[in-house]
N, C-alpha and C positions, 0 to 999 in steps of 0.2 A: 571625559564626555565625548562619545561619538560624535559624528555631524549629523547622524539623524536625531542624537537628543536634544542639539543645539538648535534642531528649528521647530522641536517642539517648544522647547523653551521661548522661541520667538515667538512661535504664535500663542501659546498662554498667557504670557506675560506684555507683549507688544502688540500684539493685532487682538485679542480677546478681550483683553480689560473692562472694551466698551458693552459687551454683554453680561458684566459680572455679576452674578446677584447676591442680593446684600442679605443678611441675618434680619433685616426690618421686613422684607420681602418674602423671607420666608415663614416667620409670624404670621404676615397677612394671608399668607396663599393656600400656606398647610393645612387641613381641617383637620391630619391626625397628628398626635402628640409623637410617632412614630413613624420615620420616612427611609427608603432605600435610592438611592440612585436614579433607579428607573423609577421611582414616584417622582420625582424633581422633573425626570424628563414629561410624563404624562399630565405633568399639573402647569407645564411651558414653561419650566425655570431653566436656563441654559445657565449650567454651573459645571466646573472643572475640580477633577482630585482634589489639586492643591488650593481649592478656596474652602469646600471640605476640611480639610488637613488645620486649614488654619484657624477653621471657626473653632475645630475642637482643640486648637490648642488654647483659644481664647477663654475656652469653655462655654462661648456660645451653644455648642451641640455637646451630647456624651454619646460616644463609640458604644453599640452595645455589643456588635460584630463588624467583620469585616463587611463593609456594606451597607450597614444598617444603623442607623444614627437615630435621639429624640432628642428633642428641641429642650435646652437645660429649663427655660424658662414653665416647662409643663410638668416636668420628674417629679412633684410630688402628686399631679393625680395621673400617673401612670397604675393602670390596673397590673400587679405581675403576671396572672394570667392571661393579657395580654400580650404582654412581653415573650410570655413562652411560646404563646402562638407562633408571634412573628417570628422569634429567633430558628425556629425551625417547622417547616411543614413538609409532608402533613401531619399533624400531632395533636393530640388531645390531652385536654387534662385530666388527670387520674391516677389511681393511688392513694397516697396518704392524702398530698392535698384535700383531689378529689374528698378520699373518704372525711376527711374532718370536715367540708364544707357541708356535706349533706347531715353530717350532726353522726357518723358511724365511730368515727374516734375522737378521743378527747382533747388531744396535744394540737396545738398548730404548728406543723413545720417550718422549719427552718426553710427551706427550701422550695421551689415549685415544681412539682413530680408528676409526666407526663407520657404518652405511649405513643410510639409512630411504629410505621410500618417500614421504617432504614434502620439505618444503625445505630444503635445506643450508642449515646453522647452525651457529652456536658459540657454545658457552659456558663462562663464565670463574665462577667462584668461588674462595675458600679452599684448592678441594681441586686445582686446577689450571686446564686448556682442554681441553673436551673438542668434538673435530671431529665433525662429520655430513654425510657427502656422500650428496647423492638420486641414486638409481636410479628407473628406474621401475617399478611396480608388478610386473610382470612377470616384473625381477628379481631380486625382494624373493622370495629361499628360498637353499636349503644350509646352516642352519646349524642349531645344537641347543642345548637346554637347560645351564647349567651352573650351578654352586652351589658354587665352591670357598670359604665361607666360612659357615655355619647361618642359614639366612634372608638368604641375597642372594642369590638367581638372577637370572641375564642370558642374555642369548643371544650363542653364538659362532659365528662362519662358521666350515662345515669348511676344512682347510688349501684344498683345491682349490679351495672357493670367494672365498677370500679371496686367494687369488694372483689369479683372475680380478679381484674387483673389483677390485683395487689395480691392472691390468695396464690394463683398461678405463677405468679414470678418468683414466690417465696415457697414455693411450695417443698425444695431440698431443704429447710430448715421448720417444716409444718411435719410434725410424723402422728402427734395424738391429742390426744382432749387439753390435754397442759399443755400444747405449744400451741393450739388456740385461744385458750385462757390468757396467756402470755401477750399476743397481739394486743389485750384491752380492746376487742369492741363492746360497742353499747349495744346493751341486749334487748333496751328500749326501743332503738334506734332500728336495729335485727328484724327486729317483728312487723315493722312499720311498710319494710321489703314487698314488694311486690315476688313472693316465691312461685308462681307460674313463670313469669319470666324470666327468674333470676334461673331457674332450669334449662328453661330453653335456653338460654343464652349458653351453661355449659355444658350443653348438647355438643355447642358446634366445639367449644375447646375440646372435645375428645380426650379426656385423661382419669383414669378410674380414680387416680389421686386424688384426686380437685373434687371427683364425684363423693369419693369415703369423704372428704375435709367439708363439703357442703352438709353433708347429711349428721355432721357434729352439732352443726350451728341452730343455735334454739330459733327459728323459724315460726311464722306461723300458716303451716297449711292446710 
């Protein structure tokens, strides 16, 4: 241990103490089920790494990242869209997710599957694997605010938009009528589409692929 670790340790441990805040305190203070560092600062809680470190060894809190902690006593109404929000922005939800939520596929994933405008990533904690494929900047829009649960908004792709990007991302293994067949959308669900915008919107994708793969799809225009 250096001498500059040794007075950190001092002041954590011997001069800090009297500021520590408790797992009771953070109950009362929190309003979300989902807190990072700088929420604790913002909401006046003066708390240190290693009190962190320790709630979640207690299991007081679960790690969902590095940074980013939920209060164990709230985990079961954590929304995971949520979750994915938080674990990384900025990102939407969409894709399979998306598209099962809006009633376009039948399966519910495994997973919660989302788009930003960095770098595809994934992450794994406690509460599952959440996916993130990059778009570019470009095509980072469609989608809107939601909050199905008091204090956890995220953002959803509209249905239209979220059948593009799942349609777009897959698009080297989409080549004909049978590898749309294959996807399993609801054709029910297809028609219900808003197709004026579901065009414009792949206007801006610019790709004749995505153009042939849209004009497969039973529509109703």
């Amino acid at each position: 241990m250096t001498p500059f670790d040794s007075l950190i340790y001092l002041f954590q441990y011997l001069i800090y103490p009297y500021n520590k805040v408790k797992y009771t305190q953070l109950l009362e203070n929190l309003k979300k089920p989902i807190f990072s560092l700088q929420d604790l600062v913002l909401y006046g809680q003066k708390v240190i790494p290693s009190q962190i470190s320790g709630m979640a060894k207690k299991g007081d809190i679960i790690r969902i990242k590095n940074g980013l902690y939920a209060l164990a006593s709230r985990k079961n109404d954590l929304a995971p869209e949520h979750i994915a929000f938080r674990l990384y922005e900025p990102s939407y939800v969409s894709l399979e997710w998306a598209l099962q939520k809006h009633g376009l596929m039948p399966d519910i994933p495994f997973n919660v599957t989302s788009v930003t405008a960095k770098a595809t990533r994934t992450f794994k904690n406690p509460f599952g694997a959440f996916f993130y494929r990059s778009v570019k900047p470009d095509l980072f829009f469609g989608y809107e605010k939601r909050e199905d649960a008091p204090g956890q908004p995220y953002l959803l792709a509209e249905p239209e938009k979220a059948l593009l990007d799942y349609l777009y991302l897959n698009l080297p293994r989409i080549r004909g009528e049978h590898d749309i067949e294959g996807l399993r959308l609801n054709p029910f669900a297809l028609k219900e589409l808003d197709a004026k915008k579901l065009i414009a919107y792949a206007r801006v994708f610019d790709d004749r692929r995505l153009d042939h793969v849209i004009s497969c799809l039973p529509l109703t225009r």
